[in-house]
LODONU-316646 format. One record per residue (C-alpha): x, y, z. Coordinates in steps of 0.02 Angstrom, whole numbers, padded with zeros to 5 digits. Layout:
// LODONU-316646
east,north,up
X,Y,Z
...
This chain:
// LODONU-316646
east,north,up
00593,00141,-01413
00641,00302,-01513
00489,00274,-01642
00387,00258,-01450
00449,00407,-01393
00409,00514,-01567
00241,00446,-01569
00207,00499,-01399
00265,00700,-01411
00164,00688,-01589
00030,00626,-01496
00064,00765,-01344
00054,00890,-01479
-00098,00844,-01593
00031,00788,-01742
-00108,00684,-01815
-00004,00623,-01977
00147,00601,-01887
00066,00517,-01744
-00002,00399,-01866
00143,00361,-01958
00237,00314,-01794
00082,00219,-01740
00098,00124,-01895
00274,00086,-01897
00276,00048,-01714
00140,-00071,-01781
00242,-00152,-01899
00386,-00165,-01788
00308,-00284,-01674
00298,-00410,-01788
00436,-00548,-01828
00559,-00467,-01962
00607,-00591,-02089
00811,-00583,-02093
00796,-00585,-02285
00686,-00414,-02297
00808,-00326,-02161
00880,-00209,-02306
00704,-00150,-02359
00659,-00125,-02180
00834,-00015,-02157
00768,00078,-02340
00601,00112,-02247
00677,00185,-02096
00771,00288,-02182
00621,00360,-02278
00510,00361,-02121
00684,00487,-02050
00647,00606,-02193
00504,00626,-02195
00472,00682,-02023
00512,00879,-02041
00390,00878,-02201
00270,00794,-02083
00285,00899,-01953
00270,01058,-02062
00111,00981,-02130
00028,00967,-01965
00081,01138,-01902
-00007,01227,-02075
-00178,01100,-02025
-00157,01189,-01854
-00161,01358,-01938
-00286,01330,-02041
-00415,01245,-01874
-00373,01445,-01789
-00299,01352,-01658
-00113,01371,-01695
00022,01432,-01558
00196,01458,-01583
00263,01282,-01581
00451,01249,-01530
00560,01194,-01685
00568,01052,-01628
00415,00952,-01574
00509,00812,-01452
00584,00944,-01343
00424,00948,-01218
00423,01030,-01051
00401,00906,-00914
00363,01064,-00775
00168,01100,-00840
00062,01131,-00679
-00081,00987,-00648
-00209,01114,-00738
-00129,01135,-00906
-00092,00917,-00893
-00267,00894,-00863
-00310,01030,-01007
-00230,00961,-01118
-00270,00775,-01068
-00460,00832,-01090
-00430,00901,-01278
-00334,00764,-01320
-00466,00657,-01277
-00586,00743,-01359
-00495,00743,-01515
-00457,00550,-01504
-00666,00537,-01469
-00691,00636,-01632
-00576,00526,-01726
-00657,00373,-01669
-00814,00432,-01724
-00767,00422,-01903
-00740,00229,-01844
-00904,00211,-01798
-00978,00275,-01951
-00913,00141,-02049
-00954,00008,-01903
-01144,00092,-01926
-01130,00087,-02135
-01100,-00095,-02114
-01233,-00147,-02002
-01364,-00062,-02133
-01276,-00170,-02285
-01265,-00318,-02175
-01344,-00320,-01994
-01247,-00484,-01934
-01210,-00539,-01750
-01028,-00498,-01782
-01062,-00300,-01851
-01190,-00303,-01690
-01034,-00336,-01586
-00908,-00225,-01650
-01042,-00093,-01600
-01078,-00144,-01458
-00903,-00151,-01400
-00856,00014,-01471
-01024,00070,-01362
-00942,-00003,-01198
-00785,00064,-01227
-00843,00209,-01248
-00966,00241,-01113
-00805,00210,-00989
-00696,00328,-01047
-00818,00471,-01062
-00885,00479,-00932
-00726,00444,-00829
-00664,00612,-00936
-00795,00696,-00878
-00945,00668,-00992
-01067,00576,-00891
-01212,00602,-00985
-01152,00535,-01147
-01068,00379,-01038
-01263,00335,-00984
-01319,00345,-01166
-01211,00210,-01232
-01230,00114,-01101
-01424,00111,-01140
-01394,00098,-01313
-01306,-00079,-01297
-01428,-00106,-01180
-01541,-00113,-01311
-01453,-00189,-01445
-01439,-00331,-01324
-01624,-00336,-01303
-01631,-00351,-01493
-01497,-00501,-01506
-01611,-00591,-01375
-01761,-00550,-01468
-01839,-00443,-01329
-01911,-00311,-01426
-02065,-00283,-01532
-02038,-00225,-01713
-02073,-00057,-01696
-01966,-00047,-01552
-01824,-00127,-01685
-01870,00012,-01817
-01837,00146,-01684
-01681,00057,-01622
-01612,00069,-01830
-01662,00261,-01823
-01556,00269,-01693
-01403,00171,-01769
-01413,00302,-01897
-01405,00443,-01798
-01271,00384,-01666
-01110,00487,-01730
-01202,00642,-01732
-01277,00606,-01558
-01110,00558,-01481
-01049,00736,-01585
-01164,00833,-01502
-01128,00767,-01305
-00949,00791,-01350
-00981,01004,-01385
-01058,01002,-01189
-00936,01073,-01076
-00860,00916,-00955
-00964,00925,-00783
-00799,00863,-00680
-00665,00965,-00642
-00510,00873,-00584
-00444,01004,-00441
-00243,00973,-00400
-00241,00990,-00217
-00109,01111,-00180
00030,01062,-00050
00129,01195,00054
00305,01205,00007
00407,01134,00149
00536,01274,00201
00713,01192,00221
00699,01189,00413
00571,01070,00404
00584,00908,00508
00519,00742,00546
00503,00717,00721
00516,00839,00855
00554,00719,01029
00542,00817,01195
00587,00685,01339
00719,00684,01483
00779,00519,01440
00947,00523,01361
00971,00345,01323
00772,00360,01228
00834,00533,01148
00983,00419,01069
00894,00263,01013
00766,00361,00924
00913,00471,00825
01014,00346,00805
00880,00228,00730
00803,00364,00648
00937,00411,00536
00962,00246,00485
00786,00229,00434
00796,00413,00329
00702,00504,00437
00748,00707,00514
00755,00677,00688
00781,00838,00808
00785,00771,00999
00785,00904,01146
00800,00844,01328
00734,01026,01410
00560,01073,01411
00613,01260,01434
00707,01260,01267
00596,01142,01176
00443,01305,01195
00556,01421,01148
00623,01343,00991
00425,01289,00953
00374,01477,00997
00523,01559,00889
00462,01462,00747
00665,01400,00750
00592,01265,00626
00441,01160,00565
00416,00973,00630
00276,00875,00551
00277,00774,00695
00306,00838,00878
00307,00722,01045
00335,00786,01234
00354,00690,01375
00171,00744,01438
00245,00761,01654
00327,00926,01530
00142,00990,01508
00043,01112,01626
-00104,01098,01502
-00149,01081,01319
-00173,01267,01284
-00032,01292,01192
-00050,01142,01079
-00205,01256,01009
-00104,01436,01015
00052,01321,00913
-00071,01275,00794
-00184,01419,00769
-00019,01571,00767
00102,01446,00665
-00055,01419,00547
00042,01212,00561
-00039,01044,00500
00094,00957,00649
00039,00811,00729
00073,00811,00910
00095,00650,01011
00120,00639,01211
00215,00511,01312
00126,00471,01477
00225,00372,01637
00034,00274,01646
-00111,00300,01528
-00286,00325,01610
-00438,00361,01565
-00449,00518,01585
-00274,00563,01529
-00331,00464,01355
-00505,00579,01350
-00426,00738,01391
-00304,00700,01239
-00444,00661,01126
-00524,00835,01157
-00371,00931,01128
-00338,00830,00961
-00194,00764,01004
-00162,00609,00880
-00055,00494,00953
-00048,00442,01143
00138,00334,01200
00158,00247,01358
00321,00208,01456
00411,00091,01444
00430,00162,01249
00419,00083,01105
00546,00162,00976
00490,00045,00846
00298,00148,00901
00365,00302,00838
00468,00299,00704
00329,00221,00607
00208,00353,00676
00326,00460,00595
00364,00388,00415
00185,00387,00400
00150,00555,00473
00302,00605,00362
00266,00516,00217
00419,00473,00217
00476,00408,00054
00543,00211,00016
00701,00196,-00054
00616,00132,-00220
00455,00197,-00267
00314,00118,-00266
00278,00048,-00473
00116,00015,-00534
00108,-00047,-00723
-00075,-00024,-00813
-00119,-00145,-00943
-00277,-00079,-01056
-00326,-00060,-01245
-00422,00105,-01201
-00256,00215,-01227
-00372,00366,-01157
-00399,00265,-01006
-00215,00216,-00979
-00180,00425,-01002
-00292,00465,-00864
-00255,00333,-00726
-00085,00379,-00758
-00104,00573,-00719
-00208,00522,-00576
-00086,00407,-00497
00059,00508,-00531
-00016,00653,-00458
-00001,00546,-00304
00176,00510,-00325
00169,00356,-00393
00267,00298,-00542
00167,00228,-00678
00201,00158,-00830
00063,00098,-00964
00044,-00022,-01116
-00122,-00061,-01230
-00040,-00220,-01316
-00036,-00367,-01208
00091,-00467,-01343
00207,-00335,-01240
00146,-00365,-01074
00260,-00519,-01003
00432,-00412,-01101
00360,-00257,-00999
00335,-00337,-00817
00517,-00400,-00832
00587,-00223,-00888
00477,-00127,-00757
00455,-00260,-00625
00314,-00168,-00549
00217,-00207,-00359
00053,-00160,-00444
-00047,-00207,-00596
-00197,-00136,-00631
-00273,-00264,-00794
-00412,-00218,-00889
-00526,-00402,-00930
-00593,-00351,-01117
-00422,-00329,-01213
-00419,-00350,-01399
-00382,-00526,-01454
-00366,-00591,-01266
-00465,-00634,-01122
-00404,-00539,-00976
-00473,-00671,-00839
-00340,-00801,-00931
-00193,-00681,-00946
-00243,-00665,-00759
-00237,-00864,-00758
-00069,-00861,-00831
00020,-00735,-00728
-00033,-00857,-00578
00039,-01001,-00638
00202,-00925,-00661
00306,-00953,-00544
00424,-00793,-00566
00245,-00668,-00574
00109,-00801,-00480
00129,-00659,-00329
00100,-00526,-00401
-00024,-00398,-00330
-00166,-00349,-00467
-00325,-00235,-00467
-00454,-00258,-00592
-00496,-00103,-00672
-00661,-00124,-00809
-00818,-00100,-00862
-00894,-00261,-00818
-00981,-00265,-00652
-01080,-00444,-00652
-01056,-00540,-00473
-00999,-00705,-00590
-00869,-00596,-00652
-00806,-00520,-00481
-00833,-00682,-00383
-00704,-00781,-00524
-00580,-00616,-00515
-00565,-00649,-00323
-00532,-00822,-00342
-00405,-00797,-00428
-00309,-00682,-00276
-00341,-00525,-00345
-00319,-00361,-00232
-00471,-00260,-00280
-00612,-00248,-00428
-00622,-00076,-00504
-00769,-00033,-00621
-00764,00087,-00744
-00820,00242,-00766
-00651,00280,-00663
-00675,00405,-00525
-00510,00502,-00494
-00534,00491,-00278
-00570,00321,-00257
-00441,00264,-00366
-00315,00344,-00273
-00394,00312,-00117
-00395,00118,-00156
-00218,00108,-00233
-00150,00242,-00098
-00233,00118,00023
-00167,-00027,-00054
-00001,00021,-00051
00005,00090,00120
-00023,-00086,00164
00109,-00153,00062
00236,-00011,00138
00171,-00067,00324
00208,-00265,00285
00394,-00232,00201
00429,-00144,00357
00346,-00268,00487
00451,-00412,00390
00596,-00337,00446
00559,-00246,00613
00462,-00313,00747
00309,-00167,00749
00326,-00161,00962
00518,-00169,00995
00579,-00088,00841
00708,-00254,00833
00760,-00355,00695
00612,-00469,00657
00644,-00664,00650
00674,-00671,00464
00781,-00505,00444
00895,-00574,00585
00896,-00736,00512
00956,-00671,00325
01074,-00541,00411
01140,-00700,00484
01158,-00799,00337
01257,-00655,00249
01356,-00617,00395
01432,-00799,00382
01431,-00809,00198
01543,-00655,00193
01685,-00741,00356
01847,-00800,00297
01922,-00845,00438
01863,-01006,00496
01952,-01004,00664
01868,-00822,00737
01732,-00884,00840
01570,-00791,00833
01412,-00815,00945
01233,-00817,00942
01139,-00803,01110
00946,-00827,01106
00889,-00749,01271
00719,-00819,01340
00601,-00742,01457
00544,-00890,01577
00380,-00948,01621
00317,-00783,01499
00146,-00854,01440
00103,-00916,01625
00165,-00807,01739
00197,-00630,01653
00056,-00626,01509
-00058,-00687,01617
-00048,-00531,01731
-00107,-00428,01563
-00051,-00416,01378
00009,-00229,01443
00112,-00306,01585
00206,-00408,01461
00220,-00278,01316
00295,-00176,01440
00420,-00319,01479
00468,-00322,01314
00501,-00168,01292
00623,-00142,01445
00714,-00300,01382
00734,-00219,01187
00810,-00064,01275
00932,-00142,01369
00990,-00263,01220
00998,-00104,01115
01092,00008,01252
01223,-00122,01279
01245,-00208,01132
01177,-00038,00986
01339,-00011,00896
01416,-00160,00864
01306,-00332,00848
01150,-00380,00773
00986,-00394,00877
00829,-00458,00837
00678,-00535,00921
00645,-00715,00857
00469,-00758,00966
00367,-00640,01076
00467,-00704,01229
00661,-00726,01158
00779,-00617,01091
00926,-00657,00990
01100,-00556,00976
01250,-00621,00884
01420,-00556,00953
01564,-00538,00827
01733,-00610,00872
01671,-00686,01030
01690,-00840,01115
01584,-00949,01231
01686,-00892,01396
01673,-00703,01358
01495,-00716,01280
01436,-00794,01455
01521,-00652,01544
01418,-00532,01428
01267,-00616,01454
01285,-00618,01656
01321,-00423,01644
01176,-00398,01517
01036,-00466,01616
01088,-00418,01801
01101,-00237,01729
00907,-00255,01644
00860,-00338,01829
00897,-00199,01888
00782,-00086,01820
00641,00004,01927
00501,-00099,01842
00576,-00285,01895
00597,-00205,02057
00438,-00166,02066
00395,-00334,02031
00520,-00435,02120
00377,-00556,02187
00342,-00620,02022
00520,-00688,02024
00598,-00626,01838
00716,-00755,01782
00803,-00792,01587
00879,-00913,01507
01006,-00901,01375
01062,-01033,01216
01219,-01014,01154
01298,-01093,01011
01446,-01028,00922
01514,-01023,00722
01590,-01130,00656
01610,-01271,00791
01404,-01285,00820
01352,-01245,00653
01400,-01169,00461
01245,-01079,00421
01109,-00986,00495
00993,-01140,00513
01096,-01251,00592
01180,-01090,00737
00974,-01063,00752
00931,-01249,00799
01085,-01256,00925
01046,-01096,01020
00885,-01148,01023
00911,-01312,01088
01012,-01248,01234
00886,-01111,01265
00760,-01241,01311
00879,-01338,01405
00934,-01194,01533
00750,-01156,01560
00735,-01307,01691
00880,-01220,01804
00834,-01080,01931
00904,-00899,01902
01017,-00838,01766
01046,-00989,01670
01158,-00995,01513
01195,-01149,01409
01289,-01193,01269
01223,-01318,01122
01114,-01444,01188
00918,-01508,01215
00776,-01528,01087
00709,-01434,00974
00535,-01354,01004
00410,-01300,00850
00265,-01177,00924
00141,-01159,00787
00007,-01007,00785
-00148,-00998,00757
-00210,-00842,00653
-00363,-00763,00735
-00507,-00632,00655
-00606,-00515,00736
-00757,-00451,00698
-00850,-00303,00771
-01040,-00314,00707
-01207,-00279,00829
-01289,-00456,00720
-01287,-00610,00800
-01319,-00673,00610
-01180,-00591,00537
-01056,-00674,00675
-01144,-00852,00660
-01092,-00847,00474
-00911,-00765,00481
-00880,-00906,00627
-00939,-01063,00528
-00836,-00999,00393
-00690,-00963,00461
-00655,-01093,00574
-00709,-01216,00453
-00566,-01145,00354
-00448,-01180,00519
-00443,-00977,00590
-00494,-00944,00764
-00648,-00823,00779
-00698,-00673,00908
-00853,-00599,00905
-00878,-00425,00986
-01047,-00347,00984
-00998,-00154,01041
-00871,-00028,01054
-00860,-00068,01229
-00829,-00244,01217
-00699,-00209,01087
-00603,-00074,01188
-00607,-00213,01326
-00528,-00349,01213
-00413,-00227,01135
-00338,-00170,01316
-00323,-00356,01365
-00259,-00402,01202
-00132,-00238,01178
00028,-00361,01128
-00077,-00503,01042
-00156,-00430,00926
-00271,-00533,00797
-00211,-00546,00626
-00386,-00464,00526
-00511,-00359,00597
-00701,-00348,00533
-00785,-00192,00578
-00972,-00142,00542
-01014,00070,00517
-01181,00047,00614
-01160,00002,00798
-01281,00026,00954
-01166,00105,01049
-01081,00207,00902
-00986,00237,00735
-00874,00091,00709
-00754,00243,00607
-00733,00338,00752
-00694,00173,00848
-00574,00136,00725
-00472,00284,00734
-00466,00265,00928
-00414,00099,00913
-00294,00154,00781
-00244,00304,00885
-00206,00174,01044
-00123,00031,00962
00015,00063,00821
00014,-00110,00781
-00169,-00122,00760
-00206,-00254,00618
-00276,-00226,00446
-00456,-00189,00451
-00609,-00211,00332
-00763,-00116,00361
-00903,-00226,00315
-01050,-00117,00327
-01237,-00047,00246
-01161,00120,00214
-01141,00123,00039
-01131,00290,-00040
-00978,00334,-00126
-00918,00455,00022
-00943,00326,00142
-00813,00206,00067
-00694,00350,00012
-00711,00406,00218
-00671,00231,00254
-00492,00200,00138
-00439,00370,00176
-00442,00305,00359
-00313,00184,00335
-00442,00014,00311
-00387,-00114,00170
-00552,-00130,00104
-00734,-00063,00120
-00863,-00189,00069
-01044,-00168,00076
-01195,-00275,00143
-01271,-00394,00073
-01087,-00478,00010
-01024,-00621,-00066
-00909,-00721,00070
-00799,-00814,-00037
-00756,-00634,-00099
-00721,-00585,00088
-00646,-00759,00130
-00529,-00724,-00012
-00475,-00551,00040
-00423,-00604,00211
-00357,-00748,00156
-00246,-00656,00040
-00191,-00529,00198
-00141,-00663,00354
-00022,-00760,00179
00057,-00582,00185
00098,-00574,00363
């Protein structure tokens, strides 16, 4: 690692001989020492140590002597880490160019030897060396050299095949001959791209989060409470006369800001906030019903986020964190794997830009040691490494069983469909080709791991209710018993079931019973916040464990619990449709040890008290009941053509299907289907009644738990797509497209959920 390290700063600082004397003993290193040579290997160590100050004296004076020498620090390891994005990418650029200038010499030789001896294999080297080279330069920024040797093994590959007339050949040789000057030459241009940092305000120290206006005081503590758990600044006011003047008085910043919208005369001052505060703040408004016209008035005052009562914490906070960026407790890791070390340099400064931690490697002997050391969520593999075939190190990392999940991007220069179409069968993420273009990488990996960020947090909180989902309250569960000592404390887990919820209450609308979820999450988190676990284990029951609590006294709880949550204006409201729940109990350790068995008991007893009338609580007993569901894509496209194929494939594969020809068909099934949403949606760009982007957003804007979405689409330009996966889609593929490819990708999305 210290040899790593020195080669590295050498490299940082143009130390050509002391770069290569690292590179070579780094070289060395990775091969098997024999135990009989370990003194020699000490001795050359030891030399290697005193020789560096010579070496680094030597490379100063060739500095000198090039005009380009600056004072240097004394010593060369101790490098700033605080250089501004400019002076990185500066220096990124010259070090490239030197590393181009070196390779050159390469190529003369590869040249020399296909005059002596034209065979297939000299052919090869240069025509590798031309690949590899037409990536990097003109992802650095030299586009027109990038085009030229990609011609130029263009044509050598017409010559291999025999494609070419002889005077055509004799040209091609001239050529040969001439190629190191050539490549000389493009290398003197001036780079055509600029890489531009975008430059971020810095957030003054009263910055916050979320800025929550409402009169509600039981909301105002859920979402603080919750909210600091999660790691997000929460500020909550309950008057509206306050809440203006502390937003007036510039008191502090929020990034976020929602009002209970009965609090607003008009939108006016949304526009004066914005335009005198000179803020980026997203404002969001809770409504007591949302309209139609209450939805289009908000659109036209750019307001981003609309809520409806009864509210959904969960709807917020992750409105926020994304609003917020609010970091993960880990960030996210992304390990590059590609011979091209000028490649790996400037994915690296792109994606750490981005805040992203990267780390990269050009040997894959050292790429299984380095994905246990860095244990990264993203790979990004190059498929032409030296010595190995990336499609079968791909092969390999699926059939392990500790790495076969994995996420990992392609990133290389080969483009053919056969290529791509084998990639995706083997479960890979994306397919990046080289030349690399600095805002679609990010945009893809940014959108990528957005994703990723959204399904950690929907495996443990349910995205409506904010509640503990059914596999984060079953592992709570498990550990909560694994860690009891006491076998004689009792401790009880109720599963509380909404009766006759599929006919009766979803069938009114999927908004009728989203809001009876919701009232139902508040009043388990109001009684029961500060002490016992809650979660929501199907759309319709709710679990709750109760610590040190026996069957009597959990009954008594339950009884209290749900005539309080009857009593709330909205089951008044509806007292026609007759509310009723039933409860499962089971308790630890007389109905079960573990988490499984407490689940299958409660369960049982659940369905058992569902055949009484009223509030109906049961301890262990009945049958257990398996509901299996059936994933469902969506697809928004104007062509009957386009939906005949997606259907045949899809339910052949066992999905159901939806077709939707307009944006006013989809708003329709959207608003019906508000708490059910599909698991995949398919959206085209060009529909006849608009831009399926802009319907997008307002679907986005409407429904926080709108599912991941492809655009599939004959808008192909490169700001089409980038507009696209800044938007928040997972992918962006364009007609005409392969659909094993797009059968793969959603394939690889509903195994996530």
């Amino acid at each position: 690692m210290a040899i790593h390290e020195l080669f590295l700063r050498a490299q940082q600082k143009h130390f050509v001989d002391l770069e290569s004397k690292c590179a070579d003993l780094e070289k060395d290193l990775l091969e098997p020492i024999d135990v009989q040579a370990i003194d020699s290997w000490k001795k050359r160590i030891d030399e290697f140590l005193s020789e560096v100050d010579s070496l680094i004296k030597k490379d100063l004076i060739v500095k000198e002597d090039k005009g380009s020498f600056k004072e240097e620090p004394a010593a060369p390891v101790a490098v700033k880490i605080d250089q501004s994005f400019d002076a990185m990418i500066a220096e990124l650029s010259h070090s490239y160019r030197e590393s181009c200038l070196a390779k050159i010499e390469d190529l003369e030789e590869c040249t020399k030897s296909i005059f002596q001896k034209p065979t297939k294999e000299n052919i090869g080297s240069l025509k590798k060396f031309l690949k590899n080279f037409s990536s990097s330069a003109a992802s650095y920024g030299y586009p027109k050299l990038g085009r030229f040797c990609k011609d130029f093994e263009y044509l050598l590959e017409l010559k291999e095949t025999g494609m070419i007339d002889i005077g055509i050949a004799q040209e091609i040789k001239e050529k040969v001959e001439e190629l190191p000057q050539t490549i000389r030459e493009f290398l003197n241009e001036e780079p055509s791209f600029t890489f531009e940092e975008e430059k971020k305000e810095k957030a003054p120290s009263s910055e916050i989060d979320l800025y929550l206006v409402h009169d509600n005081p039981e909301i105002l503590s859920s979402i603080e409470k919750e909210g600091r758990t999660r790691g997000i600044n929460v500020v909550v006011e309950s008057d509206p006369s306050s809440a203006a003047s502390n937003l007036s008085q510039g008191a502090f910043r929020a990034k976020f800001i929602v009002i209970n919208a009965r609090f607003l005369d008009n939108y006016n001052w949304i526009d004066d906030y914005r335009k005198n505060k000179g803020t980026k703040a997203h404002f969001g408004l809770i409504y007591d019903s949302l309209s139609l016209e209450s939805r289009l008035a908000a659109m036209e005052k750019n307001i981003e986020h609309l809520f409806e009562m009864p509210l959904s914490i969960e709807q917020i906070l992750q409105a926020t964190r994304s609003i917020a960026d609010v970091e993960f407790e880990r960030p996210f890791r992304i390990l590059v794997l590609d011979d091209d070390l000028d490649i790996c340099r400037l994915v690296k400064v792109h994606l750490e830009e981005i805040h992203f931690k990267v780390k990269t490697i050009q040997d894959p002997r050292a790429f299984f040691t380095t994905l246990g050391q860095f244990s990264p969520d993203l790979l990004l593999l190059d498929l032409n490494l030296p010595g190995y075939d990336g499609m079968d190190l791909l092969k390999s990392i699926r059939a392990d069983a500790k790495y076969n999940q994995l996420p990992v991007m392609v990133i290389t220069a080969s483009n053919d469909d056969e290529t791509i179409a084998k990639a995706f069968s083997m479960k890979v993420e994306d397919f990046i080709v080289k030349p690399i273009k600095k805002s679609l990488l990010q945009a893809r990996v940014s959108s990528f791991a957005r994703i990723q960020n959204k399904l950690m947090l929907s495996q443990d909180h349910d995205l409506l209710t904010g509640l503990h989902s059914r596999r984060s309250f079953y592992y709570l569960l498990q550990g909560f018993l694994e860690r009891i000592t006491e076998r004689g404390v009792r401790h009880t887990l109720c599963l509380i079931g909404i009766d006759q919820y599929e006919e009766v209450f979803k069938a009114q609308s999927p908004h009728f019973a989203e809001q009876l979820q919701l009232i139902v999450a508040n009043s388990l988190r109001k009684t029961f916040w500060s002490h016992n676990i809650l979660g929501k284990a199907q759309e319709s029951v709710f679990s709750l464990l109760l610590e040190g609590v026996d069957v009597a006294h959990a009954r008594e709880q339950m009884e209290s619990f749900i005539e309080t949550t009857l009593h709330d204006p909205f089951f008044v409201r509806n007292k026609h449709l007759q509310v009723a729940f039933s409860v499962g109990i089971s308790t630890y350790p007389f109905d079960g040890v573990d988490a499984n068995t407490l689940f299958l008991a409660a369960q049982k007893a659940q369905h058992e008290a569902q055949i009484f009338d009223g509030i109906k609580i049961l301890s262990y007993s009945g049958e257990k009941s398996v509901i299996k569901e059936r994933k469902e894509i969506c697809s928004i496209d104007d062509d009957p053509d386009i939906h005949n194929i997606l259907r045949f494939s899809f339910e052949k594969r066992g999905y159901a299907f939806t077709a939707l020809e307009n944006c006013e068909k989809a708003r329709e099934y959207f608003h019906k289907r508000k708490g059910n949403m599909p698991s995949v949606v398919v959206i085209d760009r060009i529909l006849t009644d608009g831009d399926g982007i802009d319907l997008y957003r307002e679907l986005k804007a409407d429904y926080l738990n709108f599912p991941p979405t492809i655009f599939l689409t004959t808008l192909s330009s490169e700001e089409d797509v980038l507009l696209g996966l800044k938007e928040g889609a997972v992918d962006y593929i364009v007609k005409p497209f392969i659909m094993s490819i797009l059968v793969q990708k959603i394939s690889k999305i509903i195994e996530k959920q």
